[in-house]
Structure formats: C-alpha cells, structure tokens
N, C-alpha and C positions, 0 to 999 in steps of 0.2 A: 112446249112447242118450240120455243127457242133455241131449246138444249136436243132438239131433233133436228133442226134447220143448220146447227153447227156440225154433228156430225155428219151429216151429208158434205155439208161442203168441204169439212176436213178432208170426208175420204175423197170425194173428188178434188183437192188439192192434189191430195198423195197419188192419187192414178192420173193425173198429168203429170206429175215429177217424174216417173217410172219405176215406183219402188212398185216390187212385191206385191200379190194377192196374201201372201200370207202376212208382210211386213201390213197389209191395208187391215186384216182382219184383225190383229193385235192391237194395231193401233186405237182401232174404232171400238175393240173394244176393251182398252184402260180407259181412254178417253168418255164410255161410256160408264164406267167404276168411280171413276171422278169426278165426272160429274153430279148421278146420283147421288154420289154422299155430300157434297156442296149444295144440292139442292134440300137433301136430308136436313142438312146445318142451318137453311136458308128458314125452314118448314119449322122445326125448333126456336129459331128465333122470331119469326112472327107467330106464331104462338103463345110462345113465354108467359105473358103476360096472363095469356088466359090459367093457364097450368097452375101458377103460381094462385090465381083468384081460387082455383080449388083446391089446391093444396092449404091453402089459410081457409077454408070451409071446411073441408076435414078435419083439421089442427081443432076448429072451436066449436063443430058438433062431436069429435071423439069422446070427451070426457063426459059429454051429458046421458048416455046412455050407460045406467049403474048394471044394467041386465049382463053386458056380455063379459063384465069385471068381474061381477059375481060368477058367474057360469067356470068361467077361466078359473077364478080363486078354489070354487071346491073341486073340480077337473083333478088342480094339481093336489088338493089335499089329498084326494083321496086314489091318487095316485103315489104319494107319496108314503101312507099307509100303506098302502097293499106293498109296496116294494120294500117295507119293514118287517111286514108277517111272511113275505115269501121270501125269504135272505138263506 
C-alpha cells in the first residue's frame, strides 16, 4: 500500500512541476519496475529463513528414500545397454 501511496504522489509531484503526460507515464512506471523488484528483494529476505529451514529438510530426508536411487540406477543401466546394442 505504501508503494501505491508513493507513486500517486510521485506523479502528482510531476504534474505540478509541468512535465509531460508522457514524461508522467514513464516515470510512474520505472518507478513502478523499481519498486516491485525492491519489494521482490524485501519478500526474499523475510522469508530466508524459512527457505533455508526447507531446504535443510530436503538435504536430510533426500538420502533416506533408497526407492528413487534405485529406480534412477537401473533407468540408466538399462539405458545404457540399449545404446550398446543399437550403435
């Protein structure tokens, strides 16, 4: 809401000064490019913490499932066969 409050009044800054309907549409919207990625950055860092708690939950239940190791292992064997016999 904050970041709506300012570009209002940005543009109305800029349409008191006299610039431009077009100089006001540009402006309003880098300033709005800019801001959404700062808020993007803001949204990633109060997060972090959580991301990280699952990324170290992933990391230490990955190895405990032998089913999708195996799966993968013969996949590529027998992938690996066939691309022997059909050479």
């Amino acid at each position: 809401m904050t970041e709506l409050l300012f570009l209002v009044g940005f543009a109305l800054a800029l349409i008191v000064t006299g610039v431009s309907a077009i100089g006001i549409f540009a402006a309003v919207v880098v300033g709005f490019v800019i801001m959404a990625l700062a808020g993007m950055l803001g949204l990633l860092f109060k997060m972090l913490p959580w991301i990280i708690l699952i990324g170290a939950i992933i990391w230490l239940f990955r190895g405990k499932d032998k089913s999708a190791r195996r799966c993968r292992d013969y996949c590529y064997d027998r992938s690996r066969t066939y691309r022997r016999k059909h050479r």
